[in-house]
C-alpha positions in Angstrom: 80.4 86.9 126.6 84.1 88.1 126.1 84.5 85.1 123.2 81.4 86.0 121.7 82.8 90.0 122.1 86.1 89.2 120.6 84.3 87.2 117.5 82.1 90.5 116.8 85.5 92.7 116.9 87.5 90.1 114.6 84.6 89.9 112.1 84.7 94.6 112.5 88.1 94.2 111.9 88.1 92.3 109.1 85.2 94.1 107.0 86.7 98.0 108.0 90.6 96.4 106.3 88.1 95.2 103.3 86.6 99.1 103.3 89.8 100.8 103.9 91.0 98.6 100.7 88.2 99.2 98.8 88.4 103.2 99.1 92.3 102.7 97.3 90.6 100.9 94.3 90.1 103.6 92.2 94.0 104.4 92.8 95.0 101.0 92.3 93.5 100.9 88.8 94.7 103.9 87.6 98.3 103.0 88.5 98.0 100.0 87.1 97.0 101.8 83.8 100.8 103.0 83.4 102.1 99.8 82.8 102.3 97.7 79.2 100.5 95.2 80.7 97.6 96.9 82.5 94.5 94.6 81.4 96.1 91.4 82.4 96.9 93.2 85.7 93.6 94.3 86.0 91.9 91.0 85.4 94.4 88.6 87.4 94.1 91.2 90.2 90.4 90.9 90.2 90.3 87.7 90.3 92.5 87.3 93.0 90.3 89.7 95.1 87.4 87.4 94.6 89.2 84.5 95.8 90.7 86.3 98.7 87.3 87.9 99.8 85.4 84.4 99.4 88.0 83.0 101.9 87.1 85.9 104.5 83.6 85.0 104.0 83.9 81.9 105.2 86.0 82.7 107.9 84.0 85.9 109.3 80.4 83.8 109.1 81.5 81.1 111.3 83.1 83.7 113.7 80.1 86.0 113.5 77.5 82.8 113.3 75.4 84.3 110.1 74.8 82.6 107.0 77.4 82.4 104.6 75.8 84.6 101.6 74.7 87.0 103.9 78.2 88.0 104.6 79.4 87.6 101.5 76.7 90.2 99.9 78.6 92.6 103.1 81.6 91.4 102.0 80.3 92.8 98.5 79.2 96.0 99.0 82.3 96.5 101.7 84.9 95.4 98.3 82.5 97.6 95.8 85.4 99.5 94.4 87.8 96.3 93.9 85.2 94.5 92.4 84.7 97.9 89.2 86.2 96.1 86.3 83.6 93.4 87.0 80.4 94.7 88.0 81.1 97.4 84.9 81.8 95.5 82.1 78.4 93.2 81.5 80.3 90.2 79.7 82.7 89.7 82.2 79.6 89.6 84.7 77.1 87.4 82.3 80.3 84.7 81.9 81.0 84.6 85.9 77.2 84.6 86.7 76.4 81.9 84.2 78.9 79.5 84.9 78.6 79.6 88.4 74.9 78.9 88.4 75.5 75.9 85.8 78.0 74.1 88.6 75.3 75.1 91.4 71.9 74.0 89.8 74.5 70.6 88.8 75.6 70.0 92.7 72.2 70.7 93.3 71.1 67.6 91.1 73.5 65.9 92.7 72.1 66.6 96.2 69.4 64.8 95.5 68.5 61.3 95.9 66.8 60.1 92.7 64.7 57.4 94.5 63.3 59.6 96.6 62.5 62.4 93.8 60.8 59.5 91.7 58.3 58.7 95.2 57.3 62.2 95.8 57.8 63.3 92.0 53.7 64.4 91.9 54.1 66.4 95.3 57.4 67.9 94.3 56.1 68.8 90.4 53.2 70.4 92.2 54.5 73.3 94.6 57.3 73.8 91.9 55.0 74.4 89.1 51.7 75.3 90.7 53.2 76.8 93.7 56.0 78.3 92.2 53.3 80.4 89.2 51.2 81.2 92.5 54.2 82.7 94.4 55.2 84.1 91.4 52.1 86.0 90.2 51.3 86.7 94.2 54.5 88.4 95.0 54.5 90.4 91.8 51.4 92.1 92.4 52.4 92.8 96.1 55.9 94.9 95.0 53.5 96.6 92.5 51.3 97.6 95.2 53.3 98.4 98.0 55.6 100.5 95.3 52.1 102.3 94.4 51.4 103.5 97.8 54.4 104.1 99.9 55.7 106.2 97.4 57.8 104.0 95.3 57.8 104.1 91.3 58.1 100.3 90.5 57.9 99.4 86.7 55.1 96.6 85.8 58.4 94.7 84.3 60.3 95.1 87.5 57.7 93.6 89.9 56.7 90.9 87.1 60.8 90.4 86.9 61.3 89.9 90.8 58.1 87.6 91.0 60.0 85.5 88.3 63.6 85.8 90.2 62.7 85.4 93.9 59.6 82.4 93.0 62.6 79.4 94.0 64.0 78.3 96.9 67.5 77.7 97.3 69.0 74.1 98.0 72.1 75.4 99.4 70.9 77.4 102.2 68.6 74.8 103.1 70.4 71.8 102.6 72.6 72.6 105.6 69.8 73.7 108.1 68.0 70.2 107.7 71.2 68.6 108.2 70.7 69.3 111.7 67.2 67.8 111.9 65.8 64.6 112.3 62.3 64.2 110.6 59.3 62.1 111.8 58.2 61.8 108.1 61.0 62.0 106.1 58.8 62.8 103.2 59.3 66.3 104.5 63.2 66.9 104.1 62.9 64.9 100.5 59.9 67.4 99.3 61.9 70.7 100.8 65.4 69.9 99.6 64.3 68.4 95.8 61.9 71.3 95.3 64.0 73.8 96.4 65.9 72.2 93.0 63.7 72.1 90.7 62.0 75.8 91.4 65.8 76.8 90.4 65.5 75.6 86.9 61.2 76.5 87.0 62.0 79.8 88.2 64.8 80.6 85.5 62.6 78.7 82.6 60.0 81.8 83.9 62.2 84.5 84.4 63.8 83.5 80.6 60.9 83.6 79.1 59.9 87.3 80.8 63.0 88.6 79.7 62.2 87.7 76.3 59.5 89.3 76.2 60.6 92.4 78.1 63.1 92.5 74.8 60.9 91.9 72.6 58.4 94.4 74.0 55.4 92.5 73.4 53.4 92.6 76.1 52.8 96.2 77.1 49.5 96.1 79.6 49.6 94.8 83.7 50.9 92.2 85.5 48.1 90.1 84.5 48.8 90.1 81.1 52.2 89.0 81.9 51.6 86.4 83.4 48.8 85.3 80.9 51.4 85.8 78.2 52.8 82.9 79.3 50.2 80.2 78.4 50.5 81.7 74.4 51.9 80.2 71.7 55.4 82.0 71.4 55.9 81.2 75.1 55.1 77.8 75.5 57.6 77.0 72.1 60.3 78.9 74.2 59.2 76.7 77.0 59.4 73.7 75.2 62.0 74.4 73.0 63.8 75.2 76.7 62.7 71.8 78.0 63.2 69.7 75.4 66.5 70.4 74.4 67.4 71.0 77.9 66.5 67.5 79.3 68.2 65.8 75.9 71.5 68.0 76.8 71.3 66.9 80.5 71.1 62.7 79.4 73.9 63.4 77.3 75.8 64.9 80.2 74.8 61.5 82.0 76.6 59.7 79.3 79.3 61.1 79.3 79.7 60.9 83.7 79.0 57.2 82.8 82.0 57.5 80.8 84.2 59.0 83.3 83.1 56.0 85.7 83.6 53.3 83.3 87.5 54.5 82.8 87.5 54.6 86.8 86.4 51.1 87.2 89.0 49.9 84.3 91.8 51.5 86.6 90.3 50.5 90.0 91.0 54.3 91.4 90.4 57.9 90.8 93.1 60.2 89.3 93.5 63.9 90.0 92.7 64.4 86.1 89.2 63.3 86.7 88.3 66.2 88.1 88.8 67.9 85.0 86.6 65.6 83.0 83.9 66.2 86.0 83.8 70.0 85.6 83.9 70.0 81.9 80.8 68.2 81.8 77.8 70.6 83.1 80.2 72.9 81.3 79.7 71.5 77.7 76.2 70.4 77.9 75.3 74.0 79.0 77.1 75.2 75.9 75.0 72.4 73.3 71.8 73.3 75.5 72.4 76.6 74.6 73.3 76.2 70.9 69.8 74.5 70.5 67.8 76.6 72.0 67.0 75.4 75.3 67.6 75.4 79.0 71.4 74.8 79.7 70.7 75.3 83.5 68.1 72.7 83.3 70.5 70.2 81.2 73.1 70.2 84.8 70.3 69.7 87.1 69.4 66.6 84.9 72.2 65.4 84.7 73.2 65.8 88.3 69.9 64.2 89.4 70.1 60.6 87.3 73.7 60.7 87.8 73.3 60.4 91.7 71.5 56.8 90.5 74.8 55.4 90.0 78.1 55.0 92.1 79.6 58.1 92.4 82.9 59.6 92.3 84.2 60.5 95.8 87.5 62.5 95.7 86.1 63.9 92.6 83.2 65.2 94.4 85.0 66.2 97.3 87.0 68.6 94.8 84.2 70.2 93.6 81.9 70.6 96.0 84.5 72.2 97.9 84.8 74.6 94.5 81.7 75.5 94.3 80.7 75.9 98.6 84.1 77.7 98.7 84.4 80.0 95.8 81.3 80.0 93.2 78.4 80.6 95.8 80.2 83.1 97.5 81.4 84.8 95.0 77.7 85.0 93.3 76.7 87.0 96.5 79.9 89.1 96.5 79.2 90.3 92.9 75.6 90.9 93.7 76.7 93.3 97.2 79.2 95.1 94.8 76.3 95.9 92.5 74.1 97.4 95.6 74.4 101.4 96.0 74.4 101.2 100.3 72.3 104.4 99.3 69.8 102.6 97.5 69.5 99.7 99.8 68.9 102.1 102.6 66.1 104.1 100.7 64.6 100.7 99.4 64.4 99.5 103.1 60.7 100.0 103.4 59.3 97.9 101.0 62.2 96.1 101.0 61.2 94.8 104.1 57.7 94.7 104.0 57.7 92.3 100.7 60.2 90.0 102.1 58.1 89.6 105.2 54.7 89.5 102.9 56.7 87.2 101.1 57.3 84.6 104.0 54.5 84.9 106.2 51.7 85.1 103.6 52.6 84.0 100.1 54.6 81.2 101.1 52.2 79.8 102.9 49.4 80.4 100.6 51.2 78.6 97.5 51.9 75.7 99.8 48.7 75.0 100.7 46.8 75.6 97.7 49.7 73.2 95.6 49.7 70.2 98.7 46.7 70.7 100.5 45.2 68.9 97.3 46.8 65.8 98.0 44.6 65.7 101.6 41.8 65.4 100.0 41.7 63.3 96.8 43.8 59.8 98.1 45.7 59.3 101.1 48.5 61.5 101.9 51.2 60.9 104.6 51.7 64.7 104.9 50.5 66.2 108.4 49.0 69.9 108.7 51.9 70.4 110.7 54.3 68.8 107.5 52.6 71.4 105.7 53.2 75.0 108.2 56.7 73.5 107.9 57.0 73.6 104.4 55.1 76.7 104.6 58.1 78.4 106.5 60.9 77.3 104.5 61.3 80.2 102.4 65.0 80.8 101.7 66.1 82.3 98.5 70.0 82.6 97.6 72.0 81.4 94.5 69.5 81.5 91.7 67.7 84.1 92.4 70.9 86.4 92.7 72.7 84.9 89.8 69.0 85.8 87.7 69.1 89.3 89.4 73.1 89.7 88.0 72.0 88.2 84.4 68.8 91.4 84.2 71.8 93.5 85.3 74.1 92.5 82.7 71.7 92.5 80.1 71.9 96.2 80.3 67.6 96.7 79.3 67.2 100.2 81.0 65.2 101.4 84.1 65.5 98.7 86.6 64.8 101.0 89.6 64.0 98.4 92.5 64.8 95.7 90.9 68.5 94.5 92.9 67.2 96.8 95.9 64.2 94.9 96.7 65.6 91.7 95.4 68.5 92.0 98.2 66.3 92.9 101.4 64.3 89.6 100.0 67.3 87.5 100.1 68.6 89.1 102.8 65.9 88.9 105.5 64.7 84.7 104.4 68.8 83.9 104.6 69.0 86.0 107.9 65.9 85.1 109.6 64.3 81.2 108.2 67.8 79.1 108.7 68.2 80.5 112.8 64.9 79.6 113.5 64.3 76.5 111.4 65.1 74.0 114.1 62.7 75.5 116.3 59.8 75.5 114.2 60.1 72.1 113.4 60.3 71.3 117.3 57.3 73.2 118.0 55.5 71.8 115.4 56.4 68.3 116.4 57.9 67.5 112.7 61.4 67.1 113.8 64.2 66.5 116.1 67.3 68.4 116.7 69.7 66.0 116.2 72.4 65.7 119.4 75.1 64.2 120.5 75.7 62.0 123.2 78.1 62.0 125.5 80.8 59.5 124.6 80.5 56.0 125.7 83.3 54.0 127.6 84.7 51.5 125.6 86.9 48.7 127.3 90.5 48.6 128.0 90.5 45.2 125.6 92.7 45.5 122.5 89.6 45.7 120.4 88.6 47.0 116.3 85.4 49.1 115.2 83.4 49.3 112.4 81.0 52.2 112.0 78.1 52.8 109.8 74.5 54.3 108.9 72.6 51.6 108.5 71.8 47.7 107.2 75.5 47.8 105.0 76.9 46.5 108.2 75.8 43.6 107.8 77.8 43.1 104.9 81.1 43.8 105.9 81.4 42.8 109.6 82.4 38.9 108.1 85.0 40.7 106.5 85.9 42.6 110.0 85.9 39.2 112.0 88.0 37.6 109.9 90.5 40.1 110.0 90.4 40.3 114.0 90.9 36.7 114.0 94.3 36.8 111.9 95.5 39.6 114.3 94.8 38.2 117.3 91.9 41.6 118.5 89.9 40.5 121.5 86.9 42.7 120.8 85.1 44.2 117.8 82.0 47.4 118.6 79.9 48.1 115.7 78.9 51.4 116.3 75.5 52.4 114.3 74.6 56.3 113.5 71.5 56.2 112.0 71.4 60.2 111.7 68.4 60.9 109.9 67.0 57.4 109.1 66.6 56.7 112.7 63.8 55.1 114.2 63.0 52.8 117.0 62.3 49.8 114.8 64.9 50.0 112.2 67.4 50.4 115.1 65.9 47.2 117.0 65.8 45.4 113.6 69.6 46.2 112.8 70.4 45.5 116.2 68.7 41.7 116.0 70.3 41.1 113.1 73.6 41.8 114.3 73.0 39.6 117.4 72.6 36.7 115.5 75.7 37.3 113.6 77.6 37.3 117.1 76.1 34.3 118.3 76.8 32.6 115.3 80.3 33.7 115.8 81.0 32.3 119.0 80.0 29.3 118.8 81.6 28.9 115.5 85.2 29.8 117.2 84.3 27.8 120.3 84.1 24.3 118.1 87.4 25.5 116.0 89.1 26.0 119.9 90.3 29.3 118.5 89.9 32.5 121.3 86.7 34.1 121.6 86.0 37.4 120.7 83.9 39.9 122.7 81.3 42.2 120.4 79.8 44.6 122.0 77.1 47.2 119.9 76.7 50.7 120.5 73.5 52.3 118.5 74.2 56.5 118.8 72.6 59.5 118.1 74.1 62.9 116.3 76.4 62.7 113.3 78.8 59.7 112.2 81.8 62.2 112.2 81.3 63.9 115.6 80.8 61.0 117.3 84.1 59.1 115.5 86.2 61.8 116.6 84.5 61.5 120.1 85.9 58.2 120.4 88.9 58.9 118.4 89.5 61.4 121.5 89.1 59.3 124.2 92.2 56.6 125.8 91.3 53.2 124.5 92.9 50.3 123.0 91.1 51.0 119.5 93.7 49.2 116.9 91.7 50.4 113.9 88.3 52.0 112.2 86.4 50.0 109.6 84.3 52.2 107.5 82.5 52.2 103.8 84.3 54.5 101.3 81.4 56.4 100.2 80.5 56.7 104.2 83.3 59.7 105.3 84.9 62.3 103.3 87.7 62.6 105.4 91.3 64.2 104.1 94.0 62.2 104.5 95.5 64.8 107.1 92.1 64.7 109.2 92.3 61.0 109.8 96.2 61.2 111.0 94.4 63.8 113.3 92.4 61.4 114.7 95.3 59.2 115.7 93.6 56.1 114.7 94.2 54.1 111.3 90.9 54.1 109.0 90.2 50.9 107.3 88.0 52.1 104.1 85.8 49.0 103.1 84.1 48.4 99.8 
């Protein structure tokens, strides 16, 4: 209770030294003004507030055990005054805001297993296109009606707007809650985590082409006609135009990552420059997406997703997903708290509320089951009821949505009561309430495991070698592992298997068979040579690959070395002299 205390008074401290800050900003600015140089000092100072305030974000939700966005949008509204030169000058925002969600919706591609995508591509195109227009057009009409009678005056192109803006889920809030689970059908994860990617790009295709017509000013009747307006001519060439060229942008993006491999391979390792190369790439196909009239958010995804088809770059990856978990998500939820009048937000708390609960407990589940339930009846369909309620309740918005809230702000279009107020307590209440209790839905409903480790198995006091891994790859490389042992005289080898999500009974027995023969074969084979035996012993665990590594890492045993794959762990070099066991990284 006292740790848990001290946590909660850390995480106080921190945000009332972000306030105090914050009420010197308008000083800080003006004194800044009296110097030659005052609009570099301005922006570099700016920018080094972001960077210092994502870093506490991190920091204060793992002491304060909240999501991650949540506390930055706090950490936001907390640094509203740092953050003026920003949130107040709408081409500074629209450059931040749109290059952040190009290298999101790209790591969010490259989330996603294109196998899997392609196998579940009907199921996935379903509740992101027919789901996504039904939560859409649902949620719309809700704001507008709970604005009309508790008192609120919600424009027809504010509720149509956040219908368009809060319609996706959000990979990155999700991604990490599954993590944690281990499905019965694994169909499940696949359909949650790919279309919580594609209603990103859907969702900004629909909230692009509202926008243009919200400039344009041709629609002028109800939400109805709104949403109708979409199936006309001018919109479905924006659509297309936005597909098209967006999908052609994202191939060529794949071409060039092919590149960027092929000058790995002729080298035989990665180089720090790659990096560069990497980033530059959802970069410039935004930009030729852009030029040509189409979806430059859609061309990353694209390119992310085919990309993930092919060996992958690992340090490079490491780099920037560490840039983009570390700095460009939280700084997308920072911006959007600093654009929140605490007044506002506090006034906006009724319906705020009640459409974000509308939201998950009815709508959700609505366009679920009208987009999947299909599949139950017309051909056979591996998906449960149960699969379904699952679905039904994973509702998180994040990234997207608040990047598309930012770009309405920047684009300066006029009355937009509502429109961030509402939005927030929406994002707010699905990131605050959905990820805690996740892994308790899915127990209930029998979908899925909390995955657990176990305690730590005794090894022997024999000078002995270990090769880890996740599956059938094993196989593979424990030759390569026995010879080794043989030249340096080890007594035993474990192969310790961590199945994580892809566990079941049968693949573990059938990996475990396998192996069996490959130590029998062994033996005998060094018995007839007269050379000394070696002892294998197998150890199948639950829980994560890391945790339980540095379980046995921990423990005192004659362990000489670790064999493990090279796309398997992404380790830092300092991590594994942590460990205080040599890594063997194996092809």
């Amino acid at each position: 209770m006292s740790r848990v205390f001290s946590r909660g008074a850390m995480s106080l401290l921190v945000m009332i030294s972000v306030i105090i800050l914050s009420s010197f900003g308008v000083e800080i600015y003006e004194a800044m003004e009296h110097s030659h140089e005052h609009v570099m000092l301005v922006n570099f100072f700016v920018i080094a507030v972001l960077f210092v305030l994502s870093f506490l974000v991190f920091y204060v939700s793992r002491l304060v055990k909240l999501p991650s966005f949540v506390v930055a949008i706090f950490m936001g509204i907390a640094g509203k005054n740092l953050l003026g030169p920003v949130v107040g000058n709408n081409e500074i925002l629209g450059v931040i805001v749109s290059l952040g969600a190009t290298l999101i919706l790209f790591s969010g591609g490259l989330e996603i297993p294109f196998s899997n995508f392609r196998k579940l591509i009907w199921k996935i195109f379903s509740l992101s296109f027919v789901g996504l227009f039904l939560t859409a057009f649902a949620l719309s009409w809700a704001v507008w009606f709970l604005g009309a009678n508790l008192g609120f005056v919600i424009s027809i192109p504010v509720a149509v707007l956040l219908g368009a803006v809060l319609c996706s889920t959000d990979p990155a809030a999700i991604i990490p809650v599954l993590k944690s689970l281990r499905f019965k059908n694994r169909s499940v994860k696949d359909i949650v985590i790919s279309e919580s990617a594609v209603t990103d790009v859907v969702g900004t295709l629909m909230t692009i082409v509202f926008l243009s017509i919200a400039v344009s000013g041709t629609v002028s009747g109800g939400i109805n006609q709104w949403y109708q307006s979409i199936f006309n001519i001018d919109s479905a060439i924006i659509l297309v135009k936005q597909l098209v060229f967006g999908v052609a942008a994202g191939l060529a993006g794949y071409i060039f990552l092919e590149a960027l491999l092929r000058v790995k391979r002729f080298y035989g390792r990665e180089f720090e420059a790659d990096a560069a190369f990497f980033l530059s790439v959802p970069i410039i196909i935004f930009t030729l997406a852009l030029f040509a009239g189409g979806s430059g958010y859609l061309a990353a995804f694209v390119a992310g997703l085919i990309f993930h088809i092919t060996e992958h770059l690992n340090e490079t990856e490491v780099f920037f997903n560490s840039l983009v978990d570390g700095f460009l998500k939280p700084t997308i939820f920072i911006l959007l708290g600093a654009l929140v009048d605490l007044g506002s937000l506090i006034e906006y708390a009724p319906i705020g509320i009640l459409v974000a609960l509308i939201f998950m407990l009815v709508i959700r589940p609505f366009s679920v089951f009208m987009s999947l339930g299909a599949f139950k009846y017309f051909g056979k369909d591996d998906l449960s009821w149960n699969d379904l309620l699952f679905i039904s309740f994973v509702r998180e918005t994040g990234a997207i949505p608040a990047v598309l809230m930012l770009t309405i702000v920047s684009l300066g279009l006029g009355d937009i009561s509502g429109l961030v107020e509402i939005g927030m307590w929406v994002i707010l209440l699905t990131l605050v309430i959905e990820p805690m209790l996740t892994p308790f839905v899915a127990r209930k409903l029998g979908v899925a495991e909390i995955i657990q480790n176990e305690r730590p198995t005794i090894l022997s006091d024999k000078a002995s070698v270990m090769l880890v891994t996740r599956g059938k790859s094993v196989l593979k490389r424990l030759p390569f592992v026995i010879e080794w042992a043989k030249r340096h005289n080890v007594e035993e080898i474990s192969v310790m298997l961590c199945l994580e999500n892809n566990y079941t009974p049968e693949y573990e027995k059938e990996i475990e068979e396998e192996l069996e023969k490959v130590f029998e074969a062994t033996k005998k084979e060094l018995r007839e040579q007269g050379l000394p035996e070696i002892e294998f012993s197998f150890l199948s665990k639950k829980g994560f690959l890391h945790d339980n590594i540095e379980e046995i890492a921990k423990m005192d045993n004659r362990i000489s070395t670790i064999f493990v794959g090279k796309k398997m762990l992404d380790y830092h070099l300092g991590e594994i002299k942590d460990l205080g066991i040599p890594f063997y990284f194996m092809d």
